[in-house]
C-alpha positions in Angstrom: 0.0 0.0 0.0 1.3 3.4 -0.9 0.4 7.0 0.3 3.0 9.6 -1.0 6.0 10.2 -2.3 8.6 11.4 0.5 9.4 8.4 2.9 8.4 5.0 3.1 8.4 2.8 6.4 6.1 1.4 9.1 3.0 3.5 10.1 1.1 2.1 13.4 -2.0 -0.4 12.4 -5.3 0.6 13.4 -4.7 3.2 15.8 -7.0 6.3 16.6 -4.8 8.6 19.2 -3.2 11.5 18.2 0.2 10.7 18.2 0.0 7.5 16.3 -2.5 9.2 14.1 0.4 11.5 13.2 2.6 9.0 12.9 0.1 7.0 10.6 0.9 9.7 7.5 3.8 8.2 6.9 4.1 5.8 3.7 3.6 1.8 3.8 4.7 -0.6 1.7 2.9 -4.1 3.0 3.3 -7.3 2.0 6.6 -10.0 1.4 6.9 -13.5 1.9 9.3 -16.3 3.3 11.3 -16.6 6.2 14.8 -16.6 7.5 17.0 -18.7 5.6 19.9 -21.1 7.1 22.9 -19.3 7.9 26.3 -20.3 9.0 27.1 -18.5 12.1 30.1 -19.4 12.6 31.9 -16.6 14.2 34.7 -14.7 12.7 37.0 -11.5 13.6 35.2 -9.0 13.8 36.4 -5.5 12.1 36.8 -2.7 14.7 36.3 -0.3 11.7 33.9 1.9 12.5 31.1 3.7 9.9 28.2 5.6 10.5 25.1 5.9 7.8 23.1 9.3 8.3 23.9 12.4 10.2 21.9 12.7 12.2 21.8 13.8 15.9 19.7 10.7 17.1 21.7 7.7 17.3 20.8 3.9 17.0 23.3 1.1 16.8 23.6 -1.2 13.5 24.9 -4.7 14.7 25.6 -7.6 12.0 27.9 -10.2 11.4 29.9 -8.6 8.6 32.7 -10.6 8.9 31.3 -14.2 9.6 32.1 -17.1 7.8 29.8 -18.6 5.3 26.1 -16.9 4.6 26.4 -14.6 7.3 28.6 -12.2 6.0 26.7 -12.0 3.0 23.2 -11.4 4.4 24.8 -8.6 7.2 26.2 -6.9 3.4 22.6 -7.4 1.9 21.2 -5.9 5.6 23.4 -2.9 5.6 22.1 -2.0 2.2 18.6 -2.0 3.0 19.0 0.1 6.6 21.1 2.3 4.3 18.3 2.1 1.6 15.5 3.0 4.2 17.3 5.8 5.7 18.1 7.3 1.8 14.3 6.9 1.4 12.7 8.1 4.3 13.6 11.8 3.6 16.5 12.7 5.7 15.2 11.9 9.2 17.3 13.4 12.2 18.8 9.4 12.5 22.6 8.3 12.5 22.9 4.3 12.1 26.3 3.6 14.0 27.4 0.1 12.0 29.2 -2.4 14.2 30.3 -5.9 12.7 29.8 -8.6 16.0 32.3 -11.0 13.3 28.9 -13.9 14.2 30.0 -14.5 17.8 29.3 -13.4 21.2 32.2 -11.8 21.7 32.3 -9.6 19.4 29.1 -8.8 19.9 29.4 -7.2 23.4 32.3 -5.5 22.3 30.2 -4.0 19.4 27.3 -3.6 21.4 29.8 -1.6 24.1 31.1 0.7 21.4 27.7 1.7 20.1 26.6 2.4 23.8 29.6 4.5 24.3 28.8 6.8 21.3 25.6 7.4 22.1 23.1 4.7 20.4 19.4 4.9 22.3 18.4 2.2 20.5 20.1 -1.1 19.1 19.4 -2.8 15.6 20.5 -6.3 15.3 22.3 -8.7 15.9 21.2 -11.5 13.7 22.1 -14.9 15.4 20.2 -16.4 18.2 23.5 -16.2 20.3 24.7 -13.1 19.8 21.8 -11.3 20.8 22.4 -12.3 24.6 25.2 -10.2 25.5 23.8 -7.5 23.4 21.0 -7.0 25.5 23.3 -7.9 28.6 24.7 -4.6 27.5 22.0 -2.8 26.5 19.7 -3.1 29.5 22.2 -1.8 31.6 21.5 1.4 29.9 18.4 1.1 30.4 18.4 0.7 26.0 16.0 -1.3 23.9 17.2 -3.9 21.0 15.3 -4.2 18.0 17.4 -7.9 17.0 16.7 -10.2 14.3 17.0 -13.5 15.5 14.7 -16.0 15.2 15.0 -17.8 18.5 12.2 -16.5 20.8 14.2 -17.8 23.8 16.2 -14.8 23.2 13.7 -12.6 23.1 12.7 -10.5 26.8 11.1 -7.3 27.8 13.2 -4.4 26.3 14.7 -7.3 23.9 12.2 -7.4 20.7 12.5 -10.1 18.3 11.7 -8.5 14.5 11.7 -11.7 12.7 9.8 -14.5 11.4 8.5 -16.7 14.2 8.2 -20.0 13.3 5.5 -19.6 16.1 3.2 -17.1 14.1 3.4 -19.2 10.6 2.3 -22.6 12.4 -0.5 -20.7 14.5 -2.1 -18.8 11.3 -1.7 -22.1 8.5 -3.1 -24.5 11.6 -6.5 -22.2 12.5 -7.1 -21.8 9.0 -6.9 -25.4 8.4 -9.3 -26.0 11.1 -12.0 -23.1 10.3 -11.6 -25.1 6.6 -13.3 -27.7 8.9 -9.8 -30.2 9.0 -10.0 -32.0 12.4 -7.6 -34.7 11.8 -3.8 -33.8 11.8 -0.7 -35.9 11.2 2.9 -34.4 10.7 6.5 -34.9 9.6 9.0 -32.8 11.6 12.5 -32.1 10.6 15.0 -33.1 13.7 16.2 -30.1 14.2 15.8 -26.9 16.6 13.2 -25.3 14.3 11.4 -28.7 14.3 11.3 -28.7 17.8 9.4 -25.2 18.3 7.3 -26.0 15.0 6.2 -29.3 17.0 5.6 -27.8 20.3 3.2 -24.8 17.8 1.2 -27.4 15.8 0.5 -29.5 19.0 -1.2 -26.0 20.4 -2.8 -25.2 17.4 -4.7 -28.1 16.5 -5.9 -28.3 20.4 -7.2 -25.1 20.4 -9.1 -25.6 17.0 -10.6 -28.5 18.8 -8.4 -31.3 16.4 -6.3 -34.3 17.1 -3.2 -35.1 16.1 -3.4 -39.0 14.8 0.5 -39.4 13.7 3.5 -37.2 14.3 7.1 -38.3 13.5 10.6 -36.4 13.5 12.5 -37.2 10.4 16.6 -36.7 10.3 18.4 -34.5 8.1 20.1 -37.2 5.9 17.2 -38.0 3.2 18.3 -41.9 3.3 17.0 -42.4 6.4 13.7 -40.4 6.0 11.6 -43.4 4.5 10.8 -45.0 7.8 9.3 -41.9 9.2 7.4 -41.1 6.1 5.8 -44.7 6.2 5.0 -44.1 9.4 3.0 -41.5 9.0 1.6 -42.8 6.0 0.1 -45.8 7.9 -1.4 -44.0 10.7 -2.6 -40.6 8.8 -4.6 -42.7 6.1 -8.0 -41.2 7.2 -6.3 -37.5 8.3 -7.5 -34.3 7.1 -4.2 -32.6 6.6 -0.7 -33.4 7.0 1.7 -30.7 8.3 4.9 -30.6 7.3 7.8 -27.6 8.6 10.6 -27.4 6.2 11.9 -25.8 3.5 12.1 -27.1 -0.3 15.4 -29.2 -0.3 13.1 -32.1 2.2 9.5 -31.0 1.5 9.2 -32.6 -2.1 11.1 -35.4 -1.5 8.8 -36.3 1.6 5.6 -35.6 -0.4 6.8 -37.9 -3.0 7.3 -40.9 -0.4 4.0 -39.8 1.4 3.0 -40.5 -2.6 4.7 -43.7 -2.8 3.5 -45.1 0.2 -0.5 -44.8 -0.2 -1.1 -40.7 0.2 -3.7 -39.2 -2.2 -2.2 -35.2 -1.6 -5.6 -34.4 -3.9 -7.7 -35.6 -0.6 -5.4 -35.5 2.1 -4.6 -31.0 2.9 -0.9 -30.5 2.5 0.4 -27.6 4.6 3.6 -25.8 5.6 5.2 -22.5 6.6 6.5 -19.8 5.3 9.4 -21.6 4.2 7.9 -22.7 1.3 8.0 -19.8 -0.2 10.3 -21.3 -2.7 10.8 -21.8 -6.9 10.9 -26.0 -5.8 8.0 -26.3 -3.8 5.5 -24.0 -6.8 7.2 -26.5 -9.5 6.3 -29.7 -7.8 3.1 -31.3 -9.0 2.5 -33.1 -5.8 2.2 -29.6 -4.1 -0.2 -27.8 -5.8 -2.7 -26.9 -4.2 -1.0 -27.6 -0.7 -1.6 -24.3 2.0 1.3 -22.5 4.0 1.1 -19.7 5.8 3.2 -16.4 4.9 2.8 -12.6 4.2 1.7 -11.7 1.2 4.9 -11.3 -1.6 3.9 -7.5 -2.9 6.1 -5.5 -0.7 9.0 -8.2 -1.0 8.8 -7.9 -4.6 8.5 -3.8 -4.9 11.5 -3.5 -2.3 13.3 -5.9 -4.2 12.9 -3.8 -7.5 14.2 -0.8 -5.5 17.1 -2.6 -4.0 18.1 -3.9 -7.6 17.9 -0.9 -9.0 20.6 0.9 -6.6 23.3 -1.7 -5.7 22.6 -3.9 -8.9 21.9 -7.7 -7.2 19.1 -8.8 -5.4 18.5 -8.3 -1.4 18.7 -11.4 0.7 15.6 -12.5 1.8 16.2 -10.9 5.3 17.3 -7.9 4.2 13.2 -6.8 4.7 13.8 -6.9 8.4 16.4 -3.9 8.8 15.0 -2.4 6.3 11.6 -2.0 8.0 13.8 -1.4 11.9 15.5 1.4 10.3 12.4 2.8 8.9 10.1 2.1 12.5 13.0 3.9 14.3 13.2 6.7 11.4 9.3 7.4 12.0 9.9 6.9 15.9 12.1 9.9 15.6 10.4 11.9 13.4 6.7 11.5 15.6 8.0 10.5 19.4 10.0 12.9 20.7 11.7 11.7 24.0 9.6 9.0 24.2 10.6 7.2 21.0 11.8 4.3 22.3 9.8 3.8 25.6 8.3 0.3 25.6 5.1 1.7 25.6 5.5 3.0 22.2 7.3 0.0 21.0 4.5 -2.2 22.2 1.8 -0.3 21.2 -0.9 -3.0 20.5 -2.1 -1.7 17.2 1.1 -2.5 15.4 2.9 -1.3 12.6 3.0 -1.3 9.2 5.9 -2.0 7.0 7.5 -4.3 4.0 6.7 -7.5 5.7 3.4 -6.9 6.4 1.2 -5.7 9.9 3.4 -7.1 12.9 3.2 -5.8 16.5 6.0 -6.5 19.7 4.6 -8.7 22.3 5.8 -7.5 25.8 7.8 -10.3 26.1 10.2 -9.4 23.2 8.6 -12.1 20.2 6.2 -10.6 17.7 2.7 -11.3 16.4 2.4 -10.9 12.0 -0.8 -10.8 10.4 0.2 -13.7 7.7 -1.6 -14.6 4.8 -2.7 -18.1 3.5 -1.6 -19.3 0.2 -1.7 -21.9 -1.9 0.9 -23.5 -3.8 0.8 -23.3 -7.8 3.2 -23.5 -11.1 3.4 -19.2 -11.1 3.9 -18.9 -6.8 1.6 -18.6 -3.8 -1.9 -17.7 -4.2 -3.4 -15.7 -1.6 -6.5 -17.9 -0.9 -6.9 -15.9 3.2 -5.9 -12.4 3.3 -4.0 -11.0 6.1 -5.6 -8.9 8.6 -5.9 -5.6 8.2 -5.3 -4.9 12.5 -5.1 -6.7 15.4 -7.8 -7.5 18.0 -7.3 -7.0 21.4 -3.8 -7.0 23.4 -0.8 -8.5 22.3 0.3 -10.0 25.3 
């Protein structure tokens, strides 16, 4: 959705007071889709360079692991882009992004986090990785300083300490009470082994008892695709009169499983197929067995126009998380611009209406995690079909 011409960023959902009504004329680009990807985390030296974006007299702290091995360095490059691309956009708000590199490992990122206290930041941005965001909001809190990190580990998360990521938690919630206002009662899953298995497990088994289901077969299948046939025909067996089988994974195991679901007695044109956000992927829309399977994600217009824009001034395309500092550096940019010295108080930050921004309507619990309106789509040759809409504001608290 778009309303002007001279900034884009997150705008408050729904809200009717006067200072978020102020705060609501600033431009909203909604919708993306997907979620984090894999990244290796394994830490590095981190650079005790130190770069600023902005010049502004309000400062907030840029933490990523721009020197970790593997993805990560690549996806802090891609996130530094897009914070600088927001603030570019966003018509020279009074902001100054102070960029600290945390190399991927704890370490560094208390020493990055230190530095950015010491120079002023009143708010931090970042870090990405699950383990790195504990000593940054050691730090932090001892300032009496919020974090806006990226993680996707809501153990991490805590008051002052807000997760803006995607929650495995949100997509399992939204694709498993759609499933079950669809009138699906009967569930069976295959679970990947691993730690975002685990919390997409302990998600479904909620869901489905509070749409009033039952979950008739659930198995945990390992990483190494040899040994995923047993679990599969496990499943199989005991889900032959299920509604729906669920299935949390990305597109190298989700095709491969659906074929032996296939091989071993599934009809996917009876049985519901669903997933998360991860399949928001060119694999899973070419398989035949999948179409017409659900997952839950935003919707893909804002990815797709911020992708266009990010193209079109550093010449490659953003990594898929490269949404999420974008739309920090735009919620702290309006913060600024509307809050005065209350910008970062937790009662603005948790304001239950929300905001607004690239990835769609998303609101910080107290706790830290978040709560996104998602979408449900269907799976098909050209990409995901919106088939429920995301809402347009949240009801009631977000606690």
């Amino acid at each position: 959705m778009f309303g002007g011409l001279k900034s884009r960023g997150p705008r408050p959902a729904g809200a009717s007071s006067p200072w978020w009504a102020a705060l609501a004329s600033i431009v909203v680009l909604a919708g993306c889709s997907g979620n984090l990807p894999n990244l290796d985390s394994s830490p590095g030296a981190p650079s005790q360079a130190t770069s600023h974006i902005g010049e502004g007299k309000v400062k907030a702290g840029l933490i990523l692991p721009l020197s970790a091995s593997g993805n990560g360095a690549v996806a802090a490059q891609s996130m530094r882009n897009a914070a600088e691309m927001a603030l570019a956009e966003f018509n020279n708000p009074d902001l100054q992004l102070l960029v600290k590199d945390d190399g991927g490992g704890a370490p560094g990122a208390q020493q990055a986090a230190q530095q950015a206290l010491d120079e002023g930041a009143e708010i931090i941005l970042g870090p990405l990785f699950g383990l790195t965001v504990a000593p940054v909001g050691r730090a932090a809190r001892a300032r009496g300083v919020p974090v806006i990190a990226f993680s996707t580990d809501a153990n991490v998360a805590a008051r002052g300490i807000y997760l803006l990521s995607f929650l495995p938690e949100s997509d399992v919630d939204r694709i498993i009470g759609y499933a079950a206002s669809q009138g699906r009662r009967s569930f069976a899953a295959l679970v990947p082994d691993n730690a975002y298995g685990s919390v997409a497990e302990a998600a479904f088994k909620q869901a489905v008892g509070r749409g009033g289901g039952r979950v008739v077969a659930l198995e945990r299948y390992p990483l190494d695709k040899a040994q995923m046939q047993g679990p599969v025909r496990n499943v199989a067996q005991a889900a032959s009169g299920a509604d729906a089988i669920f299935i949390p994974d990305g597109a190298d195991a989700v095709p491969a499983l659906v074929q032996a679901l296939t091989a071993n007695g599934i009809d996917t044109k009876r049985v519901q197929l669903l997933g998360t956000g991860l399949w928001e992927d060119a694999q899973i829309f070419s398989s035949p067995l999948l179409d017409g399977a659900w997952y839950a994600g935003p919707d893909s217009t804002g990815f797709r126009n911020f992708s266009a824009r990010y193209r079109s001034r550093y010449g490659r395309d953003p990594v898929r998380t490269a949404s999420l500092a974008y739309d920090a550096v735009a919620l702290v940019a309006a913060l600024v611009k509307t809050q005065g010295k209350q910008r970062f108080s937790d009662e603005v930050l948790t304001n239950s209406s929300g905001f607004t921004g690239i990835d769609g309507l998303f609101r910080f619990r107290p706790d830290g995690t978040n709560q996104r309106g998602l979408a449900v789509l269907r799976v098909s040759p050209t990409g995901g079909q919106v088939i429920s809409a995301p809402p347009k504001g949240f009801g009631g608290s977000a606690t």
